[in-house]
MOPAC internal coordinates of N, CA, C and O (Angstrom, degrees):
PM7 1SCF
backbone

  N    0.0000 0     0.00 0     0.00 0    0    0    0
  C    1.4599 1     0.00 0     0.00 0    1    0    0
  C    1.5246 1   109.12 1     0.00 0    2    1    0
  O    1.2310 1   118.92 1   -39.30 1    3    2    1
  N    1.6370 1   119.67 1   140.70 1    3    2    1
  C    1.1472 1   119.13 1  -169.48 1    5    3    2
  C    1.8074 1    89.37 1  -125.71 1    6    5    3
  O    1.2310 1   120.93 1   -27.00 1    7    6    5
  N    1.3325 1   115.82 1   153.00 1    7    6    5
  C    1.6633 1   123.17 1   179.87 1    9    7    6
  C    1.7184 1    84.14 1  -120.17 1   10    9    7
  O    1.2310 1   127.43 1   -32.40 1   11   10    9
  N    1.5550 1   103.31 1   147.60 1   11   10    9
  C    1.2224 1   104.10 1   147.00 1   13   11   10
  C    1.7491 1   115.92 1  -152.51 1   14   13   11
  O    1.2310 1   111.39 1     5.50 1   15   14   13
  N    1.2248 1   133.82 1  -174.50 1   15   14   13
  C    1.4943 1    99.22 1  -159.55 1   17   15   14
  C    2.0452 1    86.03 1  -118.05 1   18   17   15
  O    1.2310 1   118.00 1   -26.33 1   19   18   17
  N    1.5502 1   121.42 1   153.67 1   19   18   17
  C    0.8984 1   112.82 1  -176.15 1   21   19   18
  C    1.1691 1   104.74 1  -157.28 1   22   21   19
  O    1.2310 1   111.65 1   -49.93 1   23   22   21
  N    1.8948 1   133.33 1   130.07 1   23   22   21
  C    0.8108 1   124.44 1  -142.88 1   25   23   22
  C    1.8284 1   139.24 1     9.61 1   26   25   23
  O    1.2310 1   128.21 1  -119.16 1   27   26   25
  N    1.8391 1   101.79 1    60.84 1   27   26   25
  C    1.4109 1   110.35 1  -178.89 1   29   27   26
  C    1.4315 1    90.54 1    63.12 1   30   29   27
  O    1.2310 1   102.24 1  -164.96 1   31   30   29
  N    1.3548 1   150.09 1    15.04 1   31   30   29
  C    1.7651 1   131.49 1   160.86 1   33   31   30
  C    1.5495 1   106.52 1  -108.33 1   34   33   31
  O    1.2310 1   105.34 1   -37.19 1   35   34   33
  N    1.1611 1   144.75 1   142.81 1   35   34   33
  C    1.2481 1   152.67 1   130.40 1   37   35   34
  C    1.1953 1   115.71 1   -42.93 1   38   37   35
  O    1.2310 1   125.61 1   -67.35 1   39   38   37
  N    1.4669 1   106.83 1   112.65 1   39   38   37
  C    1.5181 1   114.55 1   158.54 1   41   39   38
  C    0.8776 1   131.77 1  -114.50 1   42   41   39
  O    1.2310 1   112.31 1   -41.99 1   43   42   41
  N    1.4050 1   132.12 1   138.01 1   43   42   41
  C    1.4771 1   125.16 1  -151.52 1   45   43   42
  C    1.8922 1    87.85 1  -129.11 1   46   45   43
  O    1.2310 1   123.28 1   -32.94 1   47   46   45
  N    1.6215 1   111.32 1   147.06 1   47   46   45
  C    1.4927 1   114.54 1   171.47 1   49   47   46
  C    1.6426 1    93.60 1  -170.03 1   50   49   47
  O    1.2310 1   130.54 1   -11.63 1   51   50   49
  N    1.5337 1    97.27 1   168.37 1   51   50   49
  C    1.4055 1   102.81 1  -158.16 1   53   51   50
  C    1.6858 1    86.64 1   -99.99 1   54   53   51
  O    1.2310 1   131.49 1   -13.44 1   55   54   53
  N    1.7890 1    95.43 1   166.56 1   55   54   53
  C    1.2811 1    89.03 1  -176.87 1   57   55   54
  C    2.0209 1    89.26 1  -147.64 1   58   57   55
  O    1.2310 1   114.04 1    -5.35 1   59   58   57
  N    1.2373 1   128.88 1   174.65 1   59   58   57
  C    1.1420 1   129.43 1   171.72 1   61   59   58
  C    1.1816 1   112.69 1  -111.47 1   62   61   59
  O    1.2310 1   110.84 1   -34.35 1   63   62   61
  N    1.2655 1   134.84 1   145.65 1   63   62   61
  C    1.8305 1   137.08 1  -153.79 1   65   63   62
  C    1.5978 1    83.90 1  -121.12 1   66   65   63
  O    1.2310 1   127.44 1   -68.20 1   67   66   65
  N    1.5063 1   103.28 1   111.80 1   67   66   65
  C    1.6506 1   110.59 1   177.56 1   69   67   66
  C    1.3632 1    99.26 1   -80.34 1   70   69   67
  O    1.2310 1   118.88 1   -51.23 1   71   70   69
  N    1.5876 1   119.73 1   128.77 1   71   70   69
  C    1.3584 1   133.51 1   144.07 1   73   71   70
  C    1.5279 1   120.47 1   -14.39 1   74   73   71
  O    1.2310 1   109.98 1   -15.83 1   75   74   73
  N    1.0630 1   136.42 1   164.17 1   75   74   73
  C    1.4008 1   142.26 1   166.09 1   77   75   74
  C    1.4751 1   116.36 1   -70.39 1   78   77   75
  O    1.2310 1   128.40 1   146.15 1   79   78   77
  N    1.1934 1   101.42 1   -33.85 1   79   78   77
  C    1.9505 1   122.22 1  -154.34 1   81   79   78
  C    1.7667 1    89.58 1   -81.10 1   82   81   79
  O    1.2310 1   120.65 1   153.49 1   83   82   81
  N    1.8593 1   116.37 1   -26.51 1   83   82   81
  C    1.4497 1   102.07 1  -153.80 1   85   83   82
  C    1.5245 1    91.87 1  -146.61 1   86   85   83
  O    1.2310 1   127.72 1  -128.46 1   87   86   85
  N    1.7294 1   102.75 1    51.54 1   87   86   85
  C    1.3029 1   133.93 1   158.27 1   89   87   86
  C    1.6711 1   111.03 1   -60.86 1   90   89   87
  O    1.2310 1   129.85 1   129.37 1   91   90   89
  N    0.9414 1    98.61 1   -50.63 1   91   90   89
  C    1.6620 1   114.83 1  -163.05 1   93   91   90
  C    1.3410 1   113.18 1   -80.02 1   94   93   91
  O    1.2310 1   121.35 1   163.06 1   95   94   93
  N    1.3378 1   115.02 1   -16.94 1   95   94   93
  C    1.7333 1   114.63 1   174.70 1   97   95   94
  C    1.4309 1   114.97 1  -110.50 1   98   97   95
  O    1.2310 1   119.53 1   161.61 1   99   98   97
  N    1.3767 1   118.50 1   -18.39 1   99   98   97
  C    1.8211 1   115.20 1  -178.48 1  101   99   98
  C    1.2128 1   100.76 1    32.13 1  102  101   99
  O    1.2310 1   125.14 1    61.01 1  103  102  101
  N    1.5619 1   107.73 1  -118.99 1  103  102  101
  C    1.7367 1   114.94 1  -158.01 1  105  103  102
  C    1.4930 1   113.07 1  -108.82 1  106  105  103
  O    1.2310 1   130.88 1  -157.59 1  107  106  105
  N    1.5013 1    96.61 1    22.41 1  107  106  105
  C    1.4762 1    92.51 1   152.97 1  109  107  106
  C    1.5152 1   130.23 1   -66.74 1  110  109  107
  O    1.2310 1   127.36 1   -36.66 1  111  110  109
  N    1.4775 1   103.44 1   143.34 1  111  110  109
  C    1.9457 1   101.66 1  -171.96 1  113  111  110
  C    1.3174 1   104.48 1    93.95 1  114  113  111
  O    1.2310 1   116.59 1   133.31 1  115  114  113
  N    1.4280 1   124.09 1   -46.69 1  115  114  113
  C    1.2662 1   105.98 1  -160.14 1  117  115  114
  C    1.2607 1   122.48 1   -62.26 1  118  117  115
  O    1.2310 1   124.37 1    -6.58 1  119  118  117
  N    1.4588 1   109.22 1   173.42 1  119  118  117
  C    1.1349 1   128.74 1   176.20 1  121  119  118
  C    1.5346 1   124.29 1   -97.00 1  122  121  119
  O    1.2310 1   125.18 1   -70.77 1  123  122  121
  N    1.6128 1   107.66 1   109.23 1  123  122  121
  C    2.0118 1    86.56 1  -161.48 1  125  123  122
  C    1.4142 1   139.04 1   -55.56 1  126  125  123
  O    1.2310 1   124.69 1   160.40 1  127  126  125
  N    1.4570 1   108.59 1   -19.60 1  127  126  125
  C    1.3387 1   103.28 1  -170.32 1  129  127  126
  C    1.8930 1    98.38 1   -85.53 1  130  129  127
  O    1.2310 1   111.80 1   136.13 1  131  130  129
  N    1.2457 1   133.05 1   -43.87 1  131  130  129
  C    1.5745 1   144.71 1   153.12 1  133  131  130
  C    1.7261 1   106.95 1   -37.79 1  134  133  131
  O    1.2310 1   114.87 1   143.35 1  135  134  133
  N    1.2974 1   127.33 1   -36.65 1  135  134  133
  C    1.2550 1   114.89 1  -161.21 1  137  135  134
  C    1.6342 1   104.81 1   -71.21 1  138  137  135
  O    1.2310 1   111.14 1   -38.19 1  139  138  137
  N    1.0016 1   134.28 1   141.81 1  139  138  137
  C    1.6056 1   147.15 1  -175.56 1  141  139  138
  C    1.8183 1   110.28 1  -107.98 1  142  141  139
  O    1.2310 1   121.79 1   -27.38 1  143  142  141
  N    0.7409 1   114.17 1   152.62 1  143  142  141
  C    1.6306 1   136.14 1   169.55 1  145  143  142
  C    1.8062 1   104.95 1   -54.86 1  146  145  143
  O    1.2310 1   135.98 1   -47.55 1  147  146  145
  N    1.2697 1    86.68 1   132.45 1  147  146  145
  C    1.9938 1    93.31 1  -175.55 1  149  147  146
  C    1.4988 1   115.24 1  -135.85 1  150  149  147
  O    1.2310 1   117.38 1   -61.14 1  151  150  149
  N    1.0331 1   122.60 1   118.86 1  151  150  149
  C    1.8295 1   131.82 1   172.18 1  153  151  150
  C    1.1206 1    96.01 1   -89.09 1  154  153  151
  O    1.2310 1   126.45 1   -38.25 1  155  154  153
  N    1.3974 1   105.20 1   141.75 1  155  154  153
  C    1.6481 1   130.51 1   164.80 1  157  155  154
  C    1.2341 1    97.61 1  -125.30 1  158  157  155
  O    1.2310 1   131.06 1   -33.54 1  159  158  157
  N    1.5477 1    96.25 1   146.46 1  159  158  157
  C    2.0245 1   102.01 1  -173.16 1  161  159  158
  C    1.3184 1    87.37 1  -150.12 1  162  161  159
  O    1.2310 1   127.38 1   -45.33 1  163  162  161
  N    1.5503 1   103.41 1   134.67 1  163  162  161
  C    1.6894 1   125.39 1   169.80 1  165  163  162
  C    1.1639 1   111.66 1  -128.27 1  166  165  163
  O    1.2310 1   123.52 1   -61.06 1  167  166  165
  N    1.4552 1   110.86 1   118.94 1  167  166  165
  C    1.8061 1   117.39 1   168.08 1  169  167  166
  C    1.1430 1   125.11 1   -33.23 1  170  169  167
  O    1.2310 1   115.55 1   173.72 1  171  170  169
  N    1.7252 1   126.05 1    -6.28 1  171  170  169
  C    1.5120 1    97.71 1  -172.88 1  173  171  170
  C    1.7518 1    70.17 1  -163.10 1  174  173  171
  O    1.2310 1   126.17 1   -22.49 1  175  174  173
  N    1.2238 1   105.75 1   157.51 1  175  174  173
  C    1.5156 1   133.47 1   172.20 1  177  175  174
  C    1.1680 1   104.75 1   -46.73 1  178  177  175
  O    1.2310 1   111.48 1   -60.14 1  179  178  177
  N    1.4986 1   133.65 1   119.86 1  179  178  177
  C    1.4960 1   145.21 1  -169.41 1  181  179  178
  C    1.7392 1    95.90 1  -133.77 1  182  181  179
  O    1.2310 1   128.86 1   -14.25 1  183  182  181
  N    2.0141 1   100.53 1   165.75 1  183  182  181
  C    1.5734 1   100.41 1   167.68 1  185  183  182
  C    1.6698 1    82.39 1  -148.39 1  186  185  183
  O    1.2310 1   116.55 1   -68.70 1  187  186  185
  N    1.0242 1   124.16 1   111.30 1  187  186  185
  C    1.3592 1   131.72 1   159.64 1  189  187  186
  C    1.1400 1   112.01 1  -126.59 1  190  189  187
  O    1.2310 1   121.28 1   -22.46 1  191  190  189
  N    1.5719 1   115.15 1   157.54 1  191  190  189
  C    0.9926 1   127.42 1  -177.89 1  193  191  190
  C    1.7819 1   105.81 1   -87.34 1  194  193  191
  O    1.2310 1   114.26 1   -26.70 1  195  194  193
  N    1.6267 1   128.48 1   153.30 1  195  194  193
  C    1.1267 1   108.99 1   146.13 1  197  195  194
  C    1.5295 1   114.83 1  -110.67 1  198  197  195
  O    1.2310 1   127.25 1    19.02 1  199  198  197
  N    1.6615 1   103.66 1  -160.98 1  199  198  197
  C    1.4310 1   104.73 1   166.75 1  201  199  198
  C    1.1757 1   103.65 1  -148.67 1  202  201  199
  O    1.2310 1   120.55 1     6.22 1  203  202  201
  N    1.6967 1   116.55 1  -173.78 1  203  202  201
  C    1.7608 1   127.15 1   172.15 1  205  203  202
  C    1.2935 1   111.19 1  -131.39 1  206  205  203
  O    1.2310 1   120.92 1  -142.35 1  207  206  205
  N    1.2427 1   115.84 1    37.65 1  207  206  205
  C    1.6236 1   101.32 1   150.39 1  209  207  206
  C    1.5852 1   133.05 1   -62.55 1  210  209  207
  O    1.2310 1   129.61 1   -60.19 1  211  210  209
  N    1.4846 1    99.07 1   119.81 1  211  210  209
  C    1.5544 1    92.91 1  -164.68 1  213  211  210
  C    1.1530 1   121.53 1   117.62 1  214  213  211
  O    1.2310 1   128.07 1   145.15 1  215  214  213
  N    1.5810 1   102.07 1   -34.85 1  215  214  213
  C    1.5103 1   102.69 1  -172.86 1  217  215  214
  C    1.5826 1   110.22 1   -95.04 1  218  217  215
  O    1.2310 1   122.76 1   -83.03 1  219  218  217
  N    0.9908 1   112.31 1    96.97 1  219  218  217
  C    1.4911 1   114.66 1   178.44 1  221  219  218
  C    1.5188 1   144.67 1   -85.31 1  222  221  219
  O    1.2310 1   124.34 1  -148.57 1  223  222  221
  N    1.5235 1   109.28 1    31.43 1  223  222  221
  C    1.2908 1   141.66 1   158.33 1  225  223  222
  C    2.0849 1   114.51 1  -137.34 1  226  225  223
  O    1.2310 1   134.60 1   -48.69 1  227  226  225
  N    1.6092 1    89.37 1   131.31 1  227  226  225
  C    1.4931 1    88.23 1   169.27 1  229  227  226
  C    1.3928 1   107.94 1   -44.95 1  230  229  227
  O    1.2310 1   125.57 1   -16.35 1  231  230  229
  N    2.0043 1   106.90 1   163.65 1  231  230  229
  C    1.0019 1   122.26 1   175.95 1  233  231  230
  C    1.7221 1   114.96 1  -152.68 1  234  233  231
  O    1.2310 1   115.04 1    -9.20 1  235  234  233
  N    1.3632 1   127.01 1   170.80 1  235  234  233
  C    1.4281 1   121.53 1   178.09 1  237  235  234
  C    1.7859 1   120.27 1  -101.74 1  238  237  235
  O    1.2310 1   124.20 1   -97.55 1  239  238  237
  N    0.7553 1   109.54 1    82.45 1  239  238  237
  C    1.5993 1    92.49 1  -172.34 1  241  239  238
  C    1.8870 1   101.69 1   -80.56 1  242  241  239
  O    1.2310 1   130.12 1   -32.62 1  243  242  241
  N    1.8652 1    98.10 1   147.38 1  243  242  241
  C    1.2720 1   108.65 1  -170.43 1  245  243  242
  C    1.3140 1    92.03 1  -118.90 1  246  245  243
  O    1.2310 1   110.10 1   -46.07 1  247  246  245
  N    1.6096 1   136.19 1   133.93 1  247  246  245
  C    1.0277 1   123.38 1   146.15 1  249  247  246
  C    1.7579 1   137.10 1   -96.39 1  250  249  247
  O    1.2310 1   107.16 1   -61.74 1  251  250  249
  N    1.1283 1   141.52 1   118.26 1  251  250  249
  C    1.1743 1   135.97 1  -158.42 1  253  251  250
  C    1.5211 1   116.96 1  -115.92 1  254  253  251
  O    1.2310 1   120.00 1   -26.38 1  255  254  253
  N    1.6119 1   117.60 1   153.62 1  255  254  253
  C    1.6134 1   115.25 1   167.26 1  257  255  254
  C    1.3501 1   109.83 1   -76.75 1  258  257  255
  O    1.2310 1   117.99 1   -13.41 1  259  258  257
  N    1.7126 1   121.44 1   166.59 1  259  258  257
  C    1.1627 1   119.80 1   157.68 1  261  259  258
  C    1.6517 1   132.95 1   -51.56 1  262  261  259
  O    1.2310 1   125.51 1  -155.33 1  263  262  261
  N    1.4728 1   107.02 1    24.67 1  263  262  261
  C    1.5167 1   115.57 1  -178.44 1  265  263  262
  C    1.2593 1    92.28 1  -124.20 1  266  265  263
  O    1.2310 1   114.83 1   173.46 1  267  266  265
  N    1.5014 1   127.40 1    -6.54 1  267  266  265
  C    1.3799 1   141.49 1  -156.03 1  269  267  266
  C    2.0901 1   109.54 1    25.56 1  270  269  267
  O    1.2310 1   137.98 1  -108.34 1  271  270  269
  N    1.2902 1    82.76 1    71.66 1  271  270  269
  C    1.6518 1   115.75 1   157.54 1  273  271  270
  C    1.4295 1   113.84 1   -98.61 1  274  273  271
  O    1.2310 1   119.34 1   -70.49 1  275  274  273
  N    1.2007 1   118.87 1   109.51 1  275  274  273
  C    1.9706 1   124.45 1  -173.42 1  277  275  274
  C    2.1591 1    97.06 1   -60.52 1  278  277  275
  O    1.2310 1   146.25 1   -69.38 1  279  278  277
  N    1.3423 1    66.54 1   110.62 1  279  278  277
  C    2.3096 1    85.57 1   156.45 1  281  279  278
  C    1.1276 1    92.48 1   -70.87 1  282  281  279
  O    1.2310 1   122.20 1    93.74 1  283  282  281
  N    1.0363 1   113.39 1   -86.26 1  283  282  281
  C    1.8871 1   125.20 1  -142.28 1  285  283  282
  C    1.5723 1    98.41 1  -133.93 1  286  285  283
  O    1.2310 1   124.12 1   -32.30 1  287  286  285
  N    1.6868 1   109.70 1   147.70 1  287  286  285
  C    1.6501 1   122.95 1   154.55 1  289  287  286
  C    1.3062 1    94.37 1  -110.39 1  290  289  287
  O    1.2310 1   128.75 1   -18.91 1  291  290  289
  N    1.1695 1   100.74 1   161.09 1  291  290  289
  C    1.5964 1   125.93 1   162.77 1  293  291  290
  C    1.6200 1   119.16 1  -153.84 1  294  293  291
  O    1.2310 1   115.54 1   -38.87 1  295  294  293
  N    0.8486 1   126.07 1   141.13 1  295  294  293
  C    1.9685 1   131.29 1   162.71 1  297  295  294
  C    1.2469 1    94.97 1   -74.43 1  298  297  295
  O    1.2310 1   119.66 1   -30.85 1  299  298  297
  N    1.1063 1   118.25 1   149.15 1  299  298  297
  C    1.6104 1   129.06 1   169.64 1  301  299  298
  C    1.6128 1    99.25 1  -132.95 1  302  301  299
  O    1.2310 1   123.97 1   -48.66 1  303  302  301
  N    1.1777 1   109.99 1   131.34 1  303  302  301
  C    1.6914 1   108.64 1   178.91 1  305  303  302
  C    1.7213 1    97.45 1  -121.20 1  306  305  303
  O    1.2310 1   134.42 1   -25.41 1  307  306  305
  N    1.5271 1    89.73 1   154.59 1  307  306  305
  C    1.6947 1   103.35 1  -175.29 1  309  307  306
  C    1.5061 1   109.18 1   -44.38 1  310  309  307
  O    1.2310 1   116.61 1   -26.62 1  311  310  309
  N    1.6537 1   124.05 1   153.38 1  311  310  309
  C    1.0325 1   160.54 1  -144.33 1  313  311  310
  C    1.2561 1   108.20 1     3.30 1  314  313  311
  O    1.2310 1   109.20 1  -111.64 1  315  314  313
  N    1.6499 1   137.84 1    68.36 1  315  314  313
  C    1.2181 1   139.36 1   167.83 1  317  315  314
  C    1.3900 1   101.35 1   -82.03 1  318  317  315
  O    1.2310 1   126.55 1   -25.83 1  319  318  317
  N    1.6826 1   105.00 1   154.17 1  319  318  317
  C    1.5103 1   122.16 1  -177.94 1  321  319  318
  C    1.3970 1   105.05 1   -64.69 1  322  321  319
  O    1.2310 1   131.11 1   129.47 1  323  322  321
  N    1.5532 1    96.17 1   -50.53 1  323  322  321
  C    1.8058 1   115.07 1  -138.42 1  325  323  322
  C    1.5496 1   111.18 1  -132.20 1  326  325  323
  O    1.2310 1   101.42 1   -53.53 1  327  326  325
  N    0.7925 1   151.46 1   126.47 1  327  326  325
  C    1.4527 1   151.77 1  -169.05 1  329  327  326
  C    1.2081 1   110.04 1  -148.37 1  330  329  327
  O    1.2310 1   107.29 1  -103.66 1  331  330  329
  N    1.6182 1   141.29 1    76.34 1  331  330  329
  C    1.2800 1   141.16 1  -167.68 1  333  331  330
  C    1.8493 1   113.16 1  -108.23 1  334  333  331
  O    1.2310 1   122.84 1   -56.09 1  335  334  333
  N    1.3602 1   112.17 1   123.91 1  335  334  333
  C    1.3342 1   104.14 1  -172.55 1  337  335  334
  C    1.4696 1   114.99 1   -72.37 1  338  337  335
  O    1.2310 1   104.13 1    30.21 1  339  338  337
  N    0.9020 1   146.86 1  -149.79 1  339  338  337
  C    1.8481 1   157.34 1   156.51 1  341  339  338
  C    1.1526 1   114.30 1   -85.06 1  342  341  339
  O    1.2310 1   107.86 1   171.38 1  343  342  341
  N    0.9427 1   140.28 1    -8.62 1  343  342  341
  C    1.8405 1   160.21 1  -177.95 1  345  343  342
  C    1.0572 1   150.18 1  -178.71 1  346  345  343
  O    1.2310 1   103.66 1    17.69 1  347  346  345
  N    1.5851 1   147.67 1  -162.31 1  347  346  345
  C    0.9306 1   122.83 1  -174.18 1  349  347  346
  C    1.3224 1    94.13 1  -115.43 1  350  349  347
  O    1.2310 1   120.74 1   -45.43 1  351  350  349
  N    1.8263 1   116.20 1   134.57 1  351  350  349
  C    1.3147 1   128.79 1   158.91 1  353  351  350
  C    1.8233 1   132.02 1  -110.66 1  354  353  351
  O    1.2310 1   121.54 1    -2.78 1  355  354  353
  N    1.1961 1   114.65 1   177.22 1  355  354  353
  C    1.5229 1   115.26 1   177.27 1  357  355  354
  C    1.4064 1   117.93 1  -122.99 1  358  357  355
  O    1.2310 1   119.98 1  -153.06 1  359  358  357
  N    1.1981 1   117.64 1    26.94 1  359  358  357
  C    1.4665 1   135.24 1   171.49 1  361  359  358
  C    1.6512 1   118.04 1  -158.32 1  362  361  359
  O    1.2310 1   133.88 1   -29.66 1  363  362  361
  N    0.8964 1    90.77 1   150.34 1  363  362  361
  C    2.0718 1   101.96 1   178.13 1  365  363  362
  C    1.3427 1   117.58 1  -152.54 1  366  365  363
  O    1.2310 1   122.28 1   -87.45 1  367  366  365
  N    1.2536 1   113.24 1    92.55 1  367  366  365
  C    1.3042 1   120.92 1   170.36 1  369  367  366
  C    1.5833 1   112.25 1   -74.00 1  370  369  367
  O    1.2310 1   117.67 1   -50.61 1  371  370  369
  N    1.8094 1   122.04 1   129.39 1  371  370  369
  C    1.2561 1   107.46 1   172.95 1  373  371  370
  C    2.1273 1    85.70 1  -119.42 1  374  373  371
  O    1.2310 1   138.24 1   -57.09 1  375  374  373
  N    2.0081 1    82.25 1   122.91 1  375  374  373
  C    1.6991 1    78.23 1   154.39 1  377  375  374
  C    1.6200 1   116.74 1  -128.13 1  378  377  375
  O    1.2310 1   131.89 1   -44.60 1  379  378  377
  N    2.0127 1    94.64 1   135.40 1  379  378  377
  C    1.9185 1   103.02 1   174.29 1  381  379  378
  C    1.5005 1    99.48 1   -45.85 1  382  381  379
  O    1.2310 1   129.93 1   -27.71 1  383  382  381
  N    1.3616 1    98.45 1   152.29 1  383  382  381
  C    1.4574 1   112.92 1   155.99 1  385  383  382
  C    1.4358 1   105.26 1   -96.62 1  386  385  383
  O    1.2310 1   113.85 1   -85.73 1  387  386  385
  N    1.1437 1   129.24 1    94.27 1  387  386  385
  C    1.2703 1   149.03 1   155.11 1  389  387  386
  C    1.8441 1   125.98 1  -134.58 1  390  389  387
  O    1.2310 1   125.09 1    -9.24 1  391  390  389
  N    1.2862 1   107.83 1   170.76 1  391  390  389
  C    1.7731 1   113.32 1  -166.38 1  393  391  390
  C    1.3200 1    98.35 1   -58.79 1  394  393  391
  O    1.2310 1   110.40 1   170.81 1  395  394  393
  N    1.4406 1   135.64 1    -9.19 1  395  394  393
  C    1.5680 1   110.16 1   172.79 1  397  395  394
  C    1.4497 1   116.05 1   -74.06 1  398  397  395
  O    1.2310 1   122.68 1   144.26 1  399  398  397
  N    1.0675 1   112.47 1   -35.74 1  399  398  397
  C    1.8865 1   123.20 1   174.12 1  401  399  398
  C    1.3210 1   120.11 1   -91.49 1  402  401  399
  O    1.2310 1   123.04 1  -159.17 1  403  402  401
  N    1.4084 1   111.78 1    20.83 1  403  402  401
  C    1.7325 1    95.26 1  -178.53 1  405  403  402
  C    1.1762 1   110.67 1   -74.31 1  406  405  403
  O    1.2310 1   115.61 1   164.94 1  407  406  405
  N    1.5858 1   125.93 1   -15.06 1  407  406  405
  C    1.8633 1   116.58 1   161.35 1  409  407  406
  C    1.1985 1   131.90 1   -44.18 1  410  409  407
  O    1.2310 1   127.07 1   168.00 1  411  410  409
  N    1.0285 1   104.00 1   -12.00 1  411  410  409
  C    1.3978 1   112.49 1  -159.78 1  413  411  410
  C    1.7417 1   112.44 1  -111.80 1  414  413  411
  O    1.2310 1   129.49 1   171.63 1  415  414  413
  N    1.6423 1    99.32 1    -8.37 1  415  414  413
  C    1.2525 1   107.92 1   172.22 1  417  415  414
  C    1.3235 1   135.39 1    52.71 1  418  417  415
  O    1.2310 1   115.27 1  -147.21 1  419  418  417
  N    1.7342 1   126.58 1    32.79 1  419  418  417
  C    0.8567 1   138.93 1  -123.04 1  421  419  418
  C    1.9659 1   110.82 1   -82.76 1  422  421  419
  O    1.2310 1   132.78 1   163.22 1  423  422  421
  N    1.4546 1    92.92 1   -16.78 1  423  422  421
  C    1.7293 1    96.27 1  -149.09 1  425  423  422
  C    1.9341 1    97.06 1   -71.00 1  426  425  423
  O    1.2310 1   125.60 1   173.80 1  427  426  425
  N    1.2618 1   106.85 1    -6.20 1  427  426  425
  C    1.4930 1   112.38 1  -169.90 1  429  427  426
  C    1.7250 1    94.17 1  -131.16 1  430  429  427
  O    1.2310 1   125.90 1  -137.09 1  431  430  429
  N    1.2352 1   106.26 1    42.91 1  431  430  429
  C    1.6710 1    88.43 1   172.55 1  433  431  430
  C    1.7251 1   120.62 1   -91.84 1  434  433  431
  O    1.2310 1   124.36 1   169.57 1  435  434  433
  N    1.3279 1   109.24 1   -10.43 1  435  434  433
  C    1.5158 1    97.18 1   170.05 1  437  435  434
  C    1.4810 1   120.83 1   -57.60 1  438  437  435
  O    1.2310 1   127.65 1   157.78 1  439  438  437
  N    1.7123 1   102.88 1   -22.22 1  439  438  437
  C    1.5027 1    93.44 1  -164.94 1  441  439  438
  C    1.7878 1   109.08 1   -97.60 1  442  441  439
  O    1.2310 1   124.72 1   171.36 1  443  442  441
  N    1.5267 1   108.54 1    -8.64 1  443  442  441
  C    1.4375 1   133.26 1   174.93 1  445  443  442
  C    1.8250 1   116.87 1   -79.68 1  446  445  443
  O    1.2310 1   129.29 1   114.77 1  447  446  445
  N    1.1876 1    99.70 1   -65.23 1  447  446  445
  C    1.6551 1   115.33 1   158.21 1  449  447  446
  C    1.6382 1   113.21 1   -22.33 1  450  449  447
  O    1.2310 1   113.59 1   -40.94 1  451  450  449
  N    1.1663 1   129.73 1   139.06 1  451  450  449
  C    1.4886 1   134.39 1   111.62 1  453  451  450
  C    1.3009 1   114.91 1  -124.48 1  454  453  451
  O    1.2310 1   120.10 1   180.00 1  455  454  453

């Protein structure tokens, strides 16, 4: 379970903690309405870019500090090159836009988010 705070409310939703080994594929393959919410966690402050090849439904990527305080939102739509946040973080939440997260209201979360 991940909390994050949104318009002054706490929201809490589950998320799946990707392995190391299956860093490199996240939500590739998936299937959107099946695909689930995914954290990526790196030991030390990183700035990479991602992408969505493969992924063939938009999605939200969150980037967070090790206090998991949100850097940056972004939408990511299917097969982007390049997806670079504003800095370097130690977490990455990617969530589908599909009916499991519509609480969370995602398509306007930069302006919902802090």
């Amino acid at each position: 379970m991940i909390g994050l705070t949104c318009e002054g409310k706490k929201i809490s939703f589950e998320v799946k903690v990707v392995p190391k080994w299956y860093e490199g594929i996240g939500l590739m393959f998936s299937f959107k309405e099946k695909a689930s919410a995914l954290l990526f966690e790196f030991k030390k402050p990183v700035r990479m870019a991602i992408h969505s090849f493969f992924v063939f439904f938009p999605f939200v990527a969150i980037w967070l500090d090790d206090d998991y305080n949100i850097l940056d939102i972004k939408t990511v739509r299917p097969f982007s090159f390049r997806v670079l946040p504003s800095g370097k973080f130690t977490k990455l939440i990617e969530v589908p836009l599909n009916k499991n997260y519509n609480f969370l209201n995602l398509r306007r979360a930069k302006e919902r988010f802090k």
